[in-house]
C-alpha atoms as a printed R data frame, in Angstrom:
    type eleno elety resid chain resno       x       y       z
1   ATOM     1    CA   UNK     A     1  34.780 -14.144  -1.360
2   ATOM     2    CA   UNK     A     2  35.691 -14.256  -5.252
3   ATOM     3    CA   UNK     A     3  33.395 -13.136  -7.795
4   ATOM     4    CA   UNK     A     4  31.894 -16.438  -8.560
5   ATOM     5    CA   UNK     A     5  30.538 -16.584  -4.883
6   ATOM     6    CA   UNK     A     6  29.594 -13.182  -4.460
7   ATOM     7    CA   UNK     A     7  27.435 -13.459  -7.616
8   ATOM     8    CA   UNK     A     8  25.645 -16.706  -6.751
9   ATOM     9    CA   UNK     A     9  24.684 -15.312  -2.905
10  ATOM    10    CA   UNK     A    10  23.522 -12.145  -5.342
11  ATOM    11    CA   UNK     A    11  21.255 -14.776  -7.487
12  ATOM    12    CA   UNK     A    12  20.245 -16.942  -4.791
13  ATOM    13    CA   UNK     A    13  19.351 -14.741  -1.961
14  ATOM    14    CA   UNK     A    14  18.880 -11.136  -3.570
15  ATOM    15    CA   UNK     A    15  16.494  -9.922  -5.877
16  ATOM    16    CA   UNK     A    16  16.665  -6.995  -8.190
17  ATOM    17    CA   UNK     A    17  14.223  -4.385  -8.691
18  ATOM    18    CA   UNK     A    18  14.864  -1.777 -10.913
19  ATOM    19    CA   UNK     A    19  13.169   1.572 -11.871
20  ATOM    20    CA   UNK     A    20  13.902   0.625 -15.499
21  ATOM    21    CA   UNK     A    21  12.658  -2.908 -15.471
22  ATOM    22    CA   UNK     A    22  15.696  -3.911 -17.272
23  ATOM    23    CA   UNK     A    23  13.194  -6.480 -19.157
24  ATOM    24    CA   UNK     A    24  14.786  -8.171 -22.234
25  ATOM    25    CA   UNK     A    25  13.054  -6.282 -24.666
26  ATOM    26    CA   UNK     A    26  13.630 -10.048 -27.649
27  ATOM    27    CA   UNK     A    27  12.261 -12.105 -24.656
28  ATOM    28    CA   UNK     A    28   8.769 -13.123 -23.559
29  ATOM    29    CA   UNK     A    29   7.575 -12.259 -20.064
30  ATOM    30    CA   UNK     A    30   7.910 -15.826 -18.790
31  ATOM    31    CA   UNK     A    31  11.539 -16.101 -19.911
32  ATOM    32    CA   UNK     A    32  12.349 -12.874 -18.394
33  ATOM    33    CA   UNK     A    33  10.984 -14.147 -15.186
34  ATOM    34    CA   UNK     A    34  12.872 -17.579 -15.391
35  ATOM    35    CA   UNK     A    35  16.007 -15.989 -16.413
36  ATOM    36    CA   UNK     A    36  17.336 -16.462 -12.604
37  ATOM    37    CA   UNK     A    37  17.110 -19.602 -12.865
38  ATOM    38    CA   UNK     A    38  19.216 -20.378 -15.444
39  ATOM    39    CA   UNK     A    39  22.060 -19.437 -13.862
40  ATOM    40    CA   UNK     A    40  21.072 -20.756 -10.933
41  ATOM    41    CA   UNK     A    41  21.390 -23.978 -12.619
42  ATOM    42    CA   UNK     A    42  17.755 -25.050 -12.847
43  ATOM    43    CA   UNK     A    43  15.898 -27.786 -15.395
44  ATOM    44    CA   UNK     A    44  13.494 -26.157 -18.064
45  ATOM    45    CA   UNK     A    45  10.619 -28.298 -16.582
46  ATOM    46    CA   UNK     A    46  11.189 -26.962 -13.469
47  ATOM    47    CA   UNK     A    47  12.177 -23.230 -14.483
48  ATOM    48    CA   UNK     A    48   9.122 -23.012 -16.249
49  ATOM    49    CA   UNK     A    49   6.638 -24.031 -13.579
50  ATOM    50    CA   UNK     A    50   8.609 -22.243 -10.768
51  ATOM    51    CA   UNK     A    51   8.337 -18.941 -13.645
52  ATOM    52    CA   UNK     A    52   4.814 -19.598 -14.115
53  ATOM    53    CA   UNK     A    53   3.740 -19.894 -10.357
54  ATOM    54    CA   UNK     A    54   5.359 -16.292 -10.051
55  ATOM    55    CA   UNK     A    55   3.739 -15.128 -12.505
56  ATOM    56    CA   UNK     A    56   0.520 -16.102 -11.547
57  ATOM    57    CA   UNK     A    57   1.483 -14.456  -7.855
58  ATOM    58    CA   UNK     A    58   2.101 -11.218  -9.249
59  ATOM    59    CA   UNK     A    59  -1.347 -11.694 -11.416
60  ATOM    60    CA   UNK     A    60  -0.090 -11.957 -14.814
61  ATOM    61    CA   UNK     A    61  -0.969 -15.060 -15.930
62  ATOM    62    CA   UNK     A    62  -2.575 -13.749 -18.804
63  ATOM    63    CA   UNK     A    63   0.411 -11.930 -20.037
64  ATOM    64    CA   UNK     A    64   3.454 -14.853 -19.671
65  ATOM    65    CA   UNK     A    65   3.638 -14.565 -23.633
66  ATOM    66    CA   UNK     A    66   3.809 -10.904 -23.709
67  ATOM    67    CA   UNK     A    67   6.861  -9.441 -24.614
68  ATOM    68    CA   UNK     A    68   7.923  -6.101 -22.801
69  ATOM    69    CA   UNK     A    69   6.782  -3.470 -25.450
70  ATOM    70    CA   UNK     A    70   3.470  -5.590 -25.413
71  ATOM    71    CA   UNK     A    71   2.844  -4.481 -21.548
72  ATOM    72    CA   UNK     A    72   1.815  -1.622 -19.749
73  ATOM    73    CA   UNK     A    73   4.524  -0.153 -17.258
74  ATOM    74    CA   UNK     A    74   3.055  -1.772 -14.254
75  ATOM    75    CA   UNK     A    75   2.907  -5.058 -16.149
76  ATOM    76    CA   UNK     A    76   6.164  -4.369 -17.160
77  ATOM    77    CA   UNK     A    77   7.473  -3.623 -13.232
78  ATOM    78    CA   UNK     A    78   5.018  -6.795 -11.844
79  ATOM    79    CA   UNK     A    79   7.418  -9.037 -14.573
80  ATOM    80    CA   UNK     A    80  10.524  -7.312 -12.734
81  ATOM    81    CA   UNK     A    81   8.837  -7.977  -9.327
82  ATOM    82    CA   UNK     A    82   8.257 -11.615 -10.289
83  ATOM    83    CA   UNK     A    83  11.663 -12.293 -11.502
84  ATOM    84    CA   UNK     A    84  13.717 -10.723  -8.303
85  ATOM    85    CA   UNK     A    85  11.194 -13.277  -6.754
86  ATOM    86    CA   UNK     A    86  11.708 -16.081  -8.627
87  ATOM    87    CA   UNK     A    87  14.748 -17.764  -7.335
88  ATOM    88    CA   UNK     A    88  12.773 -17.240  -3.034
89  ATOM    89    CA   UNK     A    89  15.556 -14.217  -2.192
90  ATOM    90    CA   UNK     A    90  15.725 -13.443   1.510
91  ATOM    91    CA   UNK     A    91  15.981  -9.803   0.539
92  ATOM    92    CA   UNK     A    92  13.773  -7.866  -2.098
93  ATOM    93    CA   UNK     A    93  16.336  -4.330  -3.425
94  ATOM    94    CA   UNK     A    94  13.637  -2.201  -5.056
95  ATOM    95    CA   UNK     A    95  15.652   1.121  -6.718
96  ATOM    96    CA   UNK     A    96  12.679   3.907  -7.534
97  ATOM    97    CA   UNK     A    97  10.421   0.980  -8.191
98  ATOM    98    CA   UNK     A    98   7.729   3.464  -8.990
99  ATOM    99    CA   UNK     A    99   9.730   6.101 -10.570
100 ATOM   100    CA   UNK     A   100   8.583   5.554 -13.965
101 ATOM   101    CA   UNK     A   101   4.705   4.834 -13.102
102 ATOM   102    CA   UNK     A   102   1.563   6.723 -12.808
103 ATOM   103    CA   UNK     A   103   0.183   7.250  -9.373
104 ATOM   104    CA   UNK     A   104  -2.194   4.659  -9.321
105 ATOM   105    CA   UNK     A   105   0.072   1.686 -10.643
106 ATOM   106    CA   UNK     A   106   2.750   3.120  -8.047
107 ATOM   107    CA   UNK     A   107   0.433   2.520  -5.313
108 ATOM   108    CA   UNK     A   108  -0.693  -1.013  -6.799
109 ATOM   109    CA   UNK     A   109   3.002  -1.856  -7.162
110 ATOM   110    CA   UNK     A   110   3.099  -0.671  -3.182
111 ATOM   111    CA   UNK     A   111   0.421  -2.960  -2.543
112 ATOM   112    CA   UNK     A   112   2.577  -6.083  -4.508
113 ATOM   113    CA   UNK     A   113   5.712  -4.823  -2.235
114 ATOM   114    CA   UNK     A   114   3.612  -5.127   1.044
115 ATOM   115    CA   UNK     A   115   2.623  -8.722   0.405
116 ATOM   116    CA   UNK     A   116   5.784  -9.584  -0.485
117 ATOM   117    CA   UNK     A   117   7.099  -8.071   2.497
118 ATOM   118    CA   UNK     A   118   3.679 -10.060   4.941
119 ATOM   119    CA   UNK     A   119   5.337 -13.260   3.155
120 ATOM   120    CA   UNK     A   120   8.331 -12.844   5.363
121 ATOM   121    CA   UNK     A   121  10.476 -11.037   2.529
122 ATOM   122    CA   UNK     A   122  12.993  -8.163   3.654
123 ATOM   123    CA   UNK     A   123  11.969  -5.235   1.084
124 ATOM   124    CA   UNK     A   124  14.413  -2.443   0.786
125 ATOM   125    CA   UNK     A   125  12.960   0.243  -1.538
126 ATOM   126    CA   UNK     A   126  15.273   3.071  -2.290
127 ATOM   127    CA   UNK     A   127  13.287   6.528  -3.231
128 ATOM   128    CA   UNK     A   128  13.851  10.177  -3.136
129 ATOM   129    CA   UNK     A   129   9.618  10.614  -2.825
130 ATOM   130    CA   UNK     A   130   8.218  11.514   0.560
131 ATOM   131    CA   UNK     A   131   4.834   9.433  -0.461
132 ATOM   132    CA   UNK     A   132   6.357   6.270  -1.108
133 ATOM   133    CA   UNK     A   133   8.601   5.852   1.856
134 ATOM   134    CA   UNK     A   134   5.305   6.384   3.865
135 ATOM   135    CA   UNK     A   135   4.867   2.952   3.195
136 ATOM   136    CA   UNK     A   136   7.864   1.727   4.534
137 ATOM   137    CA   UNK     A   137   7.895  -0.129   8.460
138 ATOM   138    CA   UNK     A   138  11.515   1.945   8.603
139 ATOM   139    CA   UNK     A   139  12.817   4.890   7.143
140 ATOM   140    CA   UNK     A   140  16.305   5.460   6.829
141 ATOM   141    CA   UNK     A   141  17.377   8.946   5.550
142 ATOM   142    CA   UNK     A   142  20.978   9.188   4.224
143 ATOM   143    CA   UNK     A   143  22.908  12.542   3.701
144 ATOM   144    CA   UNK     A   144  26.627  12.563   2.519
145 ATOM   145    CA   UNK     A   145  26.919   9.342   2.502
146 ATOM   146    CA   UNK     A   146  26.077   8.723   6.004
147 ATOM   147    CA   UNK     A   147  22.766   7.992   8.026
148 ATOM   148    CA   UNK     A   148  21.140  11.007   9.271
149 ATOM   149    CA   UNK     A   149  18.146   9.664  10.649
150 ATOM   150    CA   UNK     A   150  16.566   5.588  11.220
151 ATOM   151    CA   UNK     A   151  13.428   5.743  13.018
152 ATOM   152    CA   UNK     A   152  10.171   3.623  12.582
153 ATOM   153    CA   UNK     A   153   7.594   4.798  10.860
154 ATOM   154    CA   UNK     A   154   4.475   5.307  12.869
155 ATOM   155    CA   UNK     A   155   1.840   6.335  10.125
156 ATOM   156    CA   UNK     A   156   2.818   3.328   7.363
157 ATOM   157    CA   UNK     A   157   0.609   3.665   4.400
158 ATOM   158    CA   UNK     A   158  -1.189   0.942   2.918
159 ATOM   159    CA   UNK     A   159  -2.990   0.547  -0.079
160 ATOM   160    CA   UNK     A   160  -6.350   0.424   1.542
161 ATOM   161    CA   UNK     A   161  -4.865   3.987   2.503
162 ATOM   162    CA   UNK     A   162  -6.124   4.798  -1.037
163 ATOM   163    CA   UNK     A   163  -9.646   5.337  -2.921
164 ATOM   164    CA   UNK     A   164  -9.804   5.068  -6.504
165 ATOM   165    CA   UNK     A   165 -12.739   6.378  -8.831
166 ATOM   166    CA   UNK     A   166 -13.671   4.423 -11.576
167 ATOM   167    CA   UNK     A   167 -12.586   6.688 -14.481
């Protein structure tokens, strides 16, 4: 495949989670959701109500306008979430996407991954944390390069795994 095609299966059937957010820090949280979508070719009309309805799925309606220093980290990581999901990817590639978070948001931003993953997404998170490939159906250890153990995970955590007090 050239570059062209490799990049549109990458925009049409991948999404991108990253530990930075890599938010554009000039653009609202709404246009860094729809962002996909422009080069996926899509009308404004449409961009923006696909961009909203993501939005709202991620529960950050009230924050569309926001711009990225205007957002807490989890917001910032729920607008990441919502634009890897934007375009309907097959596969979800989360790198560390709680490496930057406090414990609690990490295990909210679990929770987001496990829906994600019950709506018949493929979620590949990437982590060098025991804890948070505990919530993983599979764990695949890699050493040198090379896979050193795959086995199913037995004791997944879930978010109802966790109490929180109300600090």
């Amino acid at each position: 495949m050239d570059d062209n095609a490799l990049a549109e299966i990458r925009n049409r059937q991948i999404g991108f989670v990253f530990q930075t957010f890599n938010l554009l820090p000039r653009s609202t949280a709404l246009e860094n959701v729809m962002l996909p979508l422009i080069y996926a070719g899509m009308g404004k009309a449409k961009r923006q109500e696909r961009g909203i309805q993501v939005m709202e799925e991620v529960k950050l309606s009230d924050r569309m306008k926001h711009k990225p220093n205007e957002l807490s980290g989890g917001q910032r990581q729920r607008v990441a979430i919502a634009r890897a999901l934007v375009n309907h990817p097959a596969i979800i590639l989360a790198d560390e996407p709680t490496g930057n978070l406090d414990s609690k948001t990490s295990i909210e931003i679990l929770g987001l991954l496990e829906e994600i993953h019950k709506m018949g997404n493929t979620v590949i998170v990437v982590t060098h944390e025991e804890d948070i490939a505990l919530h993983a159906h599979r764990i695949i250890r890699l050493m040198d390069g090379r896979i050193s153990v795959d086995e199913r995970n037995k004791t997944i955590k879930t978010i109802a795994d966790y109490t929180f007090s109300e600090a």
